[in-house]
C-alpha positions as CSV (number, residue, x, y, z in Angstrom):
1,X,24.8,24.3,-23.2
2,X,22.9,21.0,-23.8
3,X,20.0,22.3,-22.7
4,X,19.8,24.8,-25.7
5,X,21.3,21.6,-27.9
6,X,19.1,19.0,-27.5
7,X,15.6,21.2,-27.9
8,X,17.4,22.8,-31.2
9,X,17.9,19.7,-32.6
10,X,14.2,18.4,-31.7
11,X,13.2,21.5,-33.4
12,X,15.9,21.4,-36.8
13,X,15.1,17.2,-36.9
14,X,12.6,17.0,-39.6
15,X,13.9,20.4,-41.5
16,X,17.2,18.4,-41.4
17,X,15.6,14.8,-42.8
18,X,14.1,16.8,-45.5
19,X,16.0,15.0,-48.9
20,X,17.3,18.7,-50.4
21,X,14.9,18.8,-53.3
22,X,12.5,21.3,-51.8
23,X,9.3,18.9,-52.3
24,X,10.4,16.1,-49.5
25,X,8.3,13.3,-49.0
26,X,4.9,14.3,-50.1
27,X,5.5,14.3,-53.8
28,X,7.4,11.0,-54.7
29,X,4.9,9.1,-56.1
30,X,2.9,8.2,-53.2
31,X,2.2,10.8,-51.5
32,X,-0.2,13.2,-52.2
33,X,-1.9,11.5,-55.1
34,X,-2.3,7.9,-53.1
35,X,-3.3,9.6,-50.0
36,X,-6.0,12.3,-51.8
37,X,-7.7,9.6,-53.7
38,X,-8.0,7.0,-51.1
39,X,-7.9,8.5,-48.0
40,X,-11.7,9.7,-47.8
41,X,-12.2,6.2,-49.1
42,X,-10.7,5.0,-46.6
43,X,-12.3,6.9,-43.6
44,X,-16.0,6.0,-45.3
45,X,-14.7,2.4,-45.3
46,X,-14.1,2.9,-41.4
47,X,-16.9,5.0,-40.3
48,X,-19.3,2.1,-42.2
49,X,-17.6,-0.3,-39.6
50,X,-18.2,2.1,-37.0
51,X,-21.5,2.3,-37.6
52,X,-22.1,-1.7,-38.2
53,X,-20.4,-2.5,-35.3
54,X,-22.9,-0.2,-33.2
55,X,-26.3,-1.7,-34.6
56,X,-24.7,-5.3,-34.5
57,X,-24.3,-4.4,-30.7
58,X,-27.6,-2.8,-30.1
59,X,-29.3,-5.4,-31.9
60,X,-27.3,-8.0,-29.6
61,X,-28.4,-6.4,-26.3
62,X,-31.9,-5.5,-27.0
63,X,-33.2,-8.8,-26.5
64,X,-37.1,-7.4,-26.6
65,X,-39.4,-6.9,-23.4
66,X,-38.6,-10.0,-20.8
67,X,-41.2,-11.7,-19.0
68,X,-40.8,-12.1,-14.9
69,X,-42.0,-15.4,-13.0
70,X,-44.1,-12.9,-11.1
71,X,-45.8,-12.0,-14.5
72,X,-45.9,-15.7,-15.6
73,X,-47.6,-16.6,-11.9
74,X,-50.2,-14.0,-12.3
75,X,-51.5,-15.0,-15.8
76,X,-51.1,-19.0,-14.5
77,X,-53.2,-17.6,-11.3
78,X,-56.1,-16.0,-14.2
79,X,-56.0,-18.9,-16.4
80,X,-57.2,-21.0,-13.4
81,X,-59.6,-18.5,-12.0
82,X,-61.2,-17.9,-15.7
83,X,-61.9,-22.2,-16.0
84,X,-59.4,-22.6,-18.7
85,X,-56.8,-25.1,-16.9
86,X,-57.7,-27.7,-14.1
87,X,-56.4,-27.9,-10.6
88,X,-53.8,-30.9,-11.6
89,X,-52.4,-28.6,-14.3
90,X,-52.3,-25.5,-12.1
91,X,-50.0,-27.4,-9.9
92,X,-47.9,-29.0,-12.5
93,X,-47.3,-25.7,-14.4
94,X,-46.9,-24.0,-10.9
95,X,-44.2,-26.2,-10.1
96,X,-42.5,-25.8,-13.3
97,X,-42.4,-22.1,-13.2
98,X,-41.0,-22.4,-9.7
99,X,-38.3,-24.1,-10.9
């Protein structure tokens, strides 16, 4: 017997909460006139911050094309080769790039 009890009264609950004047709860005032005119309002408002929380992100992570040490050592390496820094400031940068 309670197992036919209980999933009836799952079933009857909101039939039973229903107030008795045949509209129930969508037509007092702030139902359906609040929730029509603001509700796609209120998705634009979300789907806006949706959206500017993606391209903040994006534009957070994309940091632009990053240069290696190996990259740095080669054009340190052409610098001196082409005569445009001496010896003393090959080593000097050398050693800073090293770290």
């Amino acid at each position: 017997m309670k197992r036919l009890v209980f999933p009836m009264i799952l079933v009857a609950g909101p039939a039973l909460a229903d107030r008795g004047d045949g509209y129930g709860y969508m037509m007092d005032g702030y139902g359906y006139g609040m929730s029509m005119m603001f509700g796609p309002i209120l998705w634009l408002i979300v789907l806006g911050l949706v959206v500017a929380g993606v391209i903040w992100f994006v534009r957070r992570t994309d940091t632009g094309p990053k240069q290696r040490a190996g990259d740095a050592m080669a054009e340190l390496d052409m610098r001196l080769a082409r005569g445009e820094i001496d010896a003393e400031d090959y080593a000097a940068r050398k050693k800073l790039l090293a770290g």
